[in-house]
Each structure stands twice: as C-alpha cells, then as structure tokens.
Biopython code that builds the backbone (N, CA, C, O; Angstrom):
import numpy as np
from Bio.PDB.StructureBuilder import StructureBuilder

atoms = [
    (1, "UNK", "N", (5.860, 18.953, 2.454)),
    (1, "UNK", "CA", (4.685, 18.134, 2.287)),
    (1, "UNK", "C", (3.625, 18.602, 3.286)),
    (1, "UNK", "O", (3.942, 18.840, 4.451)),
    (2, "UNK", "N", (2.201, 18.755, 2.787)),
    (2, "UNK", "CA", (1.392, 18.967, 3.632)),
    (2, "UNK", "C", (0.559, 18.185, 4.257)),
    (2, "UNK", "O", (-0.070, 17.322, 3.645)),
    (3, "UNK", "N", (0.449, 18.355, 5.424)),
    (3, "UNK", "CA", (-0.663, 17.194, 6.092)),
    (3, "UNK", "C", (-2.049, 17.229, 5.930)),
    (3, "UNK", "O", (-2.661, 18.257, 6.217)),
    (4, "UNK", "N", (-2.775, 15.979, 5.395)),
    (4, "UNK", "CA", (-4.095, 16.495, 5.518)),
    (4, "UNK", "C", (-4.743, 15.194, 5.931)),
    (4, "UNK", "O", (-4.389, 14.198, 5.301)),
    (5, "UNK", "N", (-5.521, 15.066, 6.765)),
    (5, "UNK", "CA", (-6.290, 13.772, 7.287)),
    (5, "UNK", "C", (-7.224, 13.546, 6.380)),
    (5, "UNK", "O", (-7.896, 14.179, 5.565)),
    (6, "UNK", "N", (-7.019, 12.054, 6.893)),
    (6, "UNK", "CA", (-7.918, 10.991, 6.093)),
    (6, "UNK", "C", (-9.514, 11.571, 6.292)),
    (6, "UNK", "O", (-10.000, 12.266, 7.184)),
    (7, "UNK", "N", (-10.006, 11.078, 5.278)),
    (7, "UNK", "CA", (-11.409, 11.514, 5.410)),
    (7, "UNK", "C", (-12.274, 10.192, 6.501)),
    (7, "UNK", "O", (-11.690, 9.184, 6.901)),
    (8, "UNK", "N", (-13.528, 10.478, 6.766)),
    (8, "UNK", "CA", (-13.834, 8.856, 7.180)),
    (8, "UNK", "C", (-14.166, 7.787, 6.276)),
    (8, "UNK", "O", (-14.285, 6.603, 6.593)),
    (9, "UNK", "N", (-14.274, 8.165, 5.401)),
    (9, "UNK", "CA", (-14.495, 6.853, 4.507)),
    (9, "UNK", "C", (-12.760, 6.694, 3.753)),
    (9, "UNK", "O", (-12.266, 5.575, 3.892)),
    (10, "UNK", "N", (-12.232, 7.338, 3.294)),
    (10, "UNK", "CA", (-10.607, 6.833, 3.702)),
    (10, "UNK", "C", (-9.629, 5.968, 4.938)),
    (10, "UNK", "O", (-8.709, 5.152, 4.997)),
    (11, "UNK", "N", (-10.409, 6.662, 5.717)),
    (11, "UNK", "CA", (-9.874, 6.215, 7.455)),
    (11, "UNK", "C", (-10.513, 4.907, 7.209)),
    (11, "UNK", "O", (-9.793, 3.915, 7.318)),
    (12, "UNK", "N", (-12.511, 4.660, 6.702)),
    (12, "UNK", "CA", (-12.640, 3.227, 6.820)),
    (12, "UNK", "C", (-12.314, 2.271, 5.625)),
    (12, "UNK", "O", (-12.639, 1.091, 5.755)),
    (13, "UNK", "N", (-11.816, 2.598, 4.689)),
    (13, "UNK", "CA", (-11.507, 1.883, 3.860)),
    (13, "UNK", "C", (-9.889, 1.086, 4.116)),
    (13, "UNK", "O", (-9.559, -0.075, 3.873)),
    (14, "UNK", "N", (-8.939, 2.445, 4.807)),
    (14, "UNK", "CA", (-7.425, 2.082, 5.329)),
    (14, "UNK", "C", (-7.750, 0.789, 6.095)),
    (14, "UNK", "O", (-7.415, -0.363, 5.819)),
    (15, "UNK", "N", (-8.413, 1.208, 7.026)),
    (15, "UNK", "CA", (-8.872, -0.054, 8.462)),
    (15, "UNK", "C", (-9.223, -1.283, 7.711)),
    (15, "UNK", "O", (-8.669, -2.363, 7.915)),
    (16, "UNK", "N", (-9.992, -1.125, 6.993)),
    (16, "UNK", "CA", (-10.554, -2.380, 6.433)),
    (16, "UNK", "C", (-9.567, -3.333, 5.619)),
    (16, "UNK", "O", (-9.465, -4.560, 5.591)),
    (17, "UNK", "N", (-8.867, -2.293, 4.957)),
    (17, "UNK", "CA", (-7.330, -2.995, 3.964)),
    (17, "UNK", "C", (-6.314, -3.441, 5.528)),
    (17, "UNK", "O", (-5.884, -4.578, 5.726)),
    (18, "UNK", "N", (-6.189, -2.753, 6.082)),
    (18, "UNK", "CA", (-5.207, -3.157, 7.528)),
    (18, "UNK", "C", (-5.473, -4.323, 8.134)),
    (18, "UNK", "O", (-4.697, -5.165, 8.585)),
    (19, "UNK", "N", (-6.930, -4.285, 8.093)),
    (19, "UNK", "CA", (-7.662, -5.655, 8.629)),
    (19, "UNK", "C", (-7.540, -7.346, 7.340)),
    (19, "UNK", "O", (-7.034, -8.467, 7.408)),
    (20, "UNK", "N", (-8.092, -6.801, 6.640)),
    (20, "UNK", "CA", (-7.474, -8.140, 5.202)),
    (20, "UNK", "C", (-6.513, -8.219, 5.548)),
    (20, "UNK", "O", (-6.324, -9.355, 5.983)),
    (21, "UNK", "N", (-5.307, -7.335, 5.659)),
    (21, "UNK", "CA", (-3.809, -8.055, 5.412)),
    (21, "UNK", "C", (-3.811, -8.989, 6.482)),
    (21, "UNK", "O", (-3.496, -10.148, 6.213)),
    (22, "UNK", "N", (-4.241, -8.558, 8.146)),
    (22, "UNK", "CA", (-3.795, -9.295, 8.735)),
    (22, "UNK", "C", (-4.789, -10.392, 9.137)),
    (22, "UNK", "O", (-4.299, -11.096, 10.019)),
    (23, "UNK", "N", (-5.553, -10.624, 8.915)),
    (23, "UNK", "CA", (-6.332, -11.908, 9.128)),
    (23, "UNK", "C", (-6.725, -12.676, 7.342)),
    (23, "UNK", "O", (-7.647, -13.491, 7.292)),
    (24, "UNK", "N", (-6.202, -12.435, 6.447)),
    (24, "UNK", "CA", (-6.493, -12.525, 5.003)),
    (24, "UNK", "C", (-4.949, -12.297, 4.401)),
    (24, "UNK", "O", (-4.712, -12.820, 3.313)),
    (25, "UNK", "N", (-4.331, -11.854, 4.787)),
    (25, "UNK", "CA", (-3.091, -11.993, 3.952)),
    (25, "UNK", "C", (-2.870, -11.299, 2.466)),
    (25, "UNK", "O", (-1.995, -11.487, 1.621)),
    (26, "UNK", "N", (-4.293, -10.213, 2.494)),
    (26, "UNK", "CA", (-4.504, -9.410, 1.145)),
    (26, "UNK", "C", (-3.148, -8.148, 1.336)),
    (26, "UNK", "O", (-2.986, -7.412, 2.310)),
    (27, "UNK", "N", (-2.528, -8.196, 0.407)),
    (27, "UNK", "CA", (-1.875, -7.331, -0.161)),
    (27, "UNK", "C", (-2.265, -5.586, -0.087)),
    (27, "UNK", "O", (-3.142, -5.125, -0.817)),
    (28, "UNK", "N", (-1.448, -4.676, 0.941)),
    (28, "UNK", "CA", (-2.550, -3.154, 0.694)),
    (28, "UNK", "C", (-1.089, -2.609, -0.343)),
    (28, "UNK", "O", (0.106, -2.721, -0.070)),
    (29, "UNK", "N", (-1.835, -1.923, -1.753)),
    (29, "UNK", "CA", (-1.481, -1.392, -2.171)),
    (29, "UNK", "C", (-1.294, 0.515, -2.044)),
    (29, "UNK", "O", (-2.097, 1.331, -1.593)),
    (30, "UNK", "N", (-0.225, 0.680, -2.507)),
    (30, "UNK", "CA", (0.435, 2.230, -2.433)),
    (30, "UNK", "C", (0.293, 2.864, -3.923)),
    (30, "UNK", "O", (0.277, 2.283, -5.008)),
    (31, "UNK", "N", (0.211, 4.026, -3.667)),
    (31, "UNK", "CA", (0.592, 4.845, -5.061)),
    (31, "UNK", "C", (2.176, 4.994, -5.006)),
    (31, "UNK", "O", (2.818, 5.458, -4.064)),
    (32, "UNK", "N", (2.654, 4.524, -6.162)),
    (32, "UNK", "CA", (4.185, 4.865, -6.583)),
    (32, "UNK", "C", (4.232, 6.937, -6.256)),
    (32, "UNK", "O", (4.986, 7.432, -5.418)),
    (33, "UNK", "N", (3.469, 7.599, -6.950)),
    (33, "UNK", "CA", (3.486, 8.994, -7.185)),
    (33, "UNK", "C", (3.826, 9.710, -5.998)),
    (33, "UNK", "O", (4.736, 10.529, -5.875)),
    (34, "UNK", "N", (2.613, 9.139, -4.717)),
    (34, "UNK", "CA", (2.635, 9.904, -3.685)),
    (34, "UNK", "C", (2.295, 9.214, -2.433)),
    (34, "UNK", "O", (2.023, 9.811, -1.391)),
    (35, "UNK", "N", (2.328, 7.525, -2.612)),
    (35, "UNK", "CA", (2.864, 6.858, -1.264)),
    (35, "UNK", "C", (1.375, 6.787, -0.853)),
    (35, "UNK", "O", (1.141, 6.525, 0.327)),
    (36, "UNK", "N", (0.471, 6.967, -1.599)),
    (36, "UNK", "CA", (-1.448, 7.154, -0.326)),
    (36, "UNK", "C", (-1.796, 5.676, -0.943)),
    (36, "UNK", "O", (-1.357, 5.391, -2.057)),
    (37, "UNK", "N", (-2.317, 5.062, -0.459)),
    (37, "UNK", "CA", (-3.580, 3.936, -0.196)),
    (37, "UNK", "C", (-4.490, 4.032, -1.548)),
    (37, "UNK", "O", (-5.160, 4.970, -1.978)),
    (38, "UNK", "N", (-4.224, 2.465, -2.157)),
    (38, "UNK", "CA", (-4.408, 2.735, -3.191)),
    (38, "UNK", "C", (-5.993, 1.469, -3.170)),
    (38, "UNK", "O", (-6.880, 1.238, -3.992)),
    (39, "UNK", "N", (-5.848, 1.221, -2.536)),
    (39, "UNK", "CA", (-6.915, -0.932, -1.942)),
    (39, "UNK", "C", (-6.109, -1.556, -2.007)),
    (39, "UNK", "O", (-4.925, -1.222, -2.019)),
    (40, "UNK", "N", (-6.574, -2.670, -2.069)),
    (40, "UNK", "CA", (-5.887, -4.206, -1.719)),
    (40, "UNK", "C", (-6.163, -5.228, -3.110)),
    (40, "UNK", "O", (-6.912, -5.022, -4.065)),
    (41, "UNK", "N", (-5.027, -6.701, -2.756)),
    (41, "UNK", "CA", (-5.101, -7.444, -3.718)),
    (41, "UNK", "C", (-4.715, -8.710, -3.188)),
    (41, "UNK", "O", (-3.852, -8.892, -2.329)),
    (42, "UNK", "N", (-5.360, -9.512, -3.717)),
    (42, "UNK", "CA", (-4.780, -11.264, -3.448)),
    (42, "UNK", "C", (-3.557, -11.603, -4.210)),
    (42, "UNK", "O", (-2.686, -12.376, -3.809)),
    (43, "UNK", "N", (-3.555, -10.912, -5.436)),
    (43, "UNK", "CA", (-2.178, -11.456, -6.168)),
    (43, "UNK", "C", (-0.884, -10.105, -6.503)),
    (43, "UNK", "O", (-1.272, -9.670, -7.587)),
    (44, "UNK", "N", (-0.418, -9.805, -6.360)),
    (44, "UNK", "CA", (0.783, -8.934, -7.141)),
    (44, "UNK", "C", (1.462, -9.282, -8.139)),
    (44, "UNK", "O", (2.249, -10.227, -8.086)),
    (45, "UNK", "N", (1.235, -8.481, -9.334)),
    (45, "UNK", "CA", (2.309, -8.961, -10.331)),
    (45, "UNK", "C", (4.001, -9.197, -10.519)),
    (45, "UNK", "O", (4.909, -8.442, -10.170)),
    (46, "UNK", "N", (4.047, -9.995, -10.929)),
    (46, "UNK", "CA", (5.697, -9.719, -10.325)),
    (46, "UNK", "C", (6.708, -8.251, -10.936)),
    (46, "UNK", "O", (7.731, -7.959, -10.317)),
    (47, "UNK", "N", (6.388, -7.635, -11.864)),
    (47, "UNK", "CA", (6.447, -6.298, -12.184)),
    (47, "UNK", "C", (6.826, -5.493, -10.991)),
    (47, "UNK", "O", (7.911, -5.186, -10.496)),
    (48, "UNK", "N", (5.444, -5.224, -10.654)),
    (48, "UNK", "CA", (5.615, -4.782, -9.094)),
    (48, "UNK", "C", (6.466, -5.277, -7.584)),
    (48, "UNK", "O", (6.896, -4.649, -6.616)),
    (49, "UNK", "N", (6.449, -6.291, -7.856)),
    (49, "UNK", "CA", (7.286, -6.561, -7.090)),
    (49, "UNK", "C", (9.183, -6.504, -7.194)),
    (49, "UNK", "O", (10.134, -6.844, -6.491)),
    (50, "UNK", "N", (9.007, -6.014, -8.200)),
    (50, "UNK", "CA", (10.284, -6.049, -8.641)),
    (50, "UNK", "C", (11.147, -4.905, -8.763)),
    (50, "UNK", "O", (12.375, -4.834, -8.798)),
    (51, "UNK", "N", (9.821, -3.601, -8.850)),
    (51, "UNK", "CA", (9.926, -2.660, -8.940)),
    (51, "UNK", "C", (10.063, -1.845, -7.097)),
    (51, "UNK", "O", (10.672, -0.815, -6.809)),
    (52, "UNK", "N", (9.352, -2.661, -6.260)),
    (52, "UNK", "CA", (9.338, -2.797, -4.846)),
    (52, "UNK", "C", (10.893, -2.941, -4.551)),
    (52, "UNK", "O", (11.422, -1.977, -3.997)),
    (53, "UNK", "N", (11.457, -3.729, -4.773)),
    (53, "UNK", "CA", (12.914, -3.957, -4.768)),
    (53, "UNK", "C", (13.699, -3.672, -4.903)),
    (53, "UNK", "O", (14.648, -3.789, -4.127)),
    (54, "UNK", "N", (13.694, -2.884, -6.505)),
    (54, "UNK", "CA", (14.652, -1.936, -6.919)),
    (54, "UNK", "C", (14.439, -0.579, -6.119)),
    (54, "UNK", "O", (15.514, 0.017, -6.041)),
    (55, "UNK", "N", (13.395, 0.103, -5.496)),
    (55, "UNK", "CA", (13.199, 0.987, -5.000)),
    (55, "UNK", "C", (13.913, 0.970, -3.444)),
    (55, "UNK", "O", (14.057, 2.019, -2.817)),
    (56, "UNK", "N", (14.210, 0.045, -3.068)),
    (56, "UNK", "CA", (14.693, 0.148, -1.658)),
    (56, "UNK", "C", (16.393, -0.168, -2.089)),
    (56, "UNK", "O", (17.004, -0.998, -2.762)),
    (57, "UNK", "N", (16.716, 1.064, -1.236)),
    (57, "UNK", "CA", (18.653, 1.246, -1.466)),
    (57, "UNK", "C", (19.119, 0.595, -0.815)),
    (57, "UNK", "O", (18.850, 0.145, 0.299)),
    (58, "UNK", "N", (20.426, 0.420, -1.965)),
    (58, "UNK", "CA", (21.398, -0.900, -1.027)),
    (58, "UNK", "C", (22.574, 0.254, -1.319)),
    (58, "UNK", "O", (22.773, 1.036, -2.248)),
    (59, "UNK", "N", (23.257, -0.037, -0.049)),
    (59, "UNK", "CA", (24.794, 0.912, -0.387)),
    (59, "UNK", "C", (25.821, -0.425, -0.060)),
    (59, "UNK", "O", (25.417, -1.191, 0.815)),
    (60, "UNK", "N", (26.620, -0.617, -0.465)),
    (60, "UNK", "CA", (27.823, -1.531, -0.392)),
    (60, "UNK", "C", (29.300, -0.709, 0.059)),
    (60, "UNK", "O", (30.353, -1.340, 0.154)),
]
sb = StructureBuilder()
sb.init_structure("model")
sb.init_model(0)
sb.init_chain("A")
sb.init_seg("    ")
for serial, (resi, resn, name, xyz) in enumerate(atoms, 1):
    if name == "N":
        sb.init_residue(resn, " ", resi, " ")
    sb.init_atom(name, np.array(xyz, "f"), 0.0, 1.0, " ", f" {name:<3s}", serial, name[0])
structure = sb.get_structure()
C-alpha cells in the first residue's frame, strides 16, 4: 500500500468530521473498498451496520 497525504482540503474536511463526532455525535463514514473518509451522517442504516459487524472477526 502506498502512502499518500491528505490534501488540505481533505485534512480540513477529516478535522471537521473528527470534530462533529465528538461534540455532535455525527457518524464519520469509511469507504468499504479502501478504508478513506467518506463524510459524515446523523443516521446509519442498519444495513451498514450490520455489515460493520459481520466484518470484524470472531474466532471461538
């Protein structure tokens, strides 16, 4: 994987979604594809959230 920095209007858009979540409680969304910053949301479908779930491994 290659590294490539945020641009500044990426960098201020991240900050700004970082900032909602934590004083706003907005939701920052991801790309499934490749994990980058996708904006933010007040609601999540439960789809997604479900799909959030199944994606994280459980080993027994």
């Amino acid at each position: 994987m290659d590294f490539r920095p945020l641009t500044e209007t990426e960098r201020k858009e991240l900050v700004n979604a970082l900032r909602g979540n934590a004083q706003d409680g907005l939701t920052v969304l991801m790309d499934r594809a490749n994990t980058g910053f996708i904006g933010t949301t007040e609601e999540v479908p439960d789809e997604e959230v479900i799909n959030a779930i199944r994606s994280v491994p459980c080993h027994y």
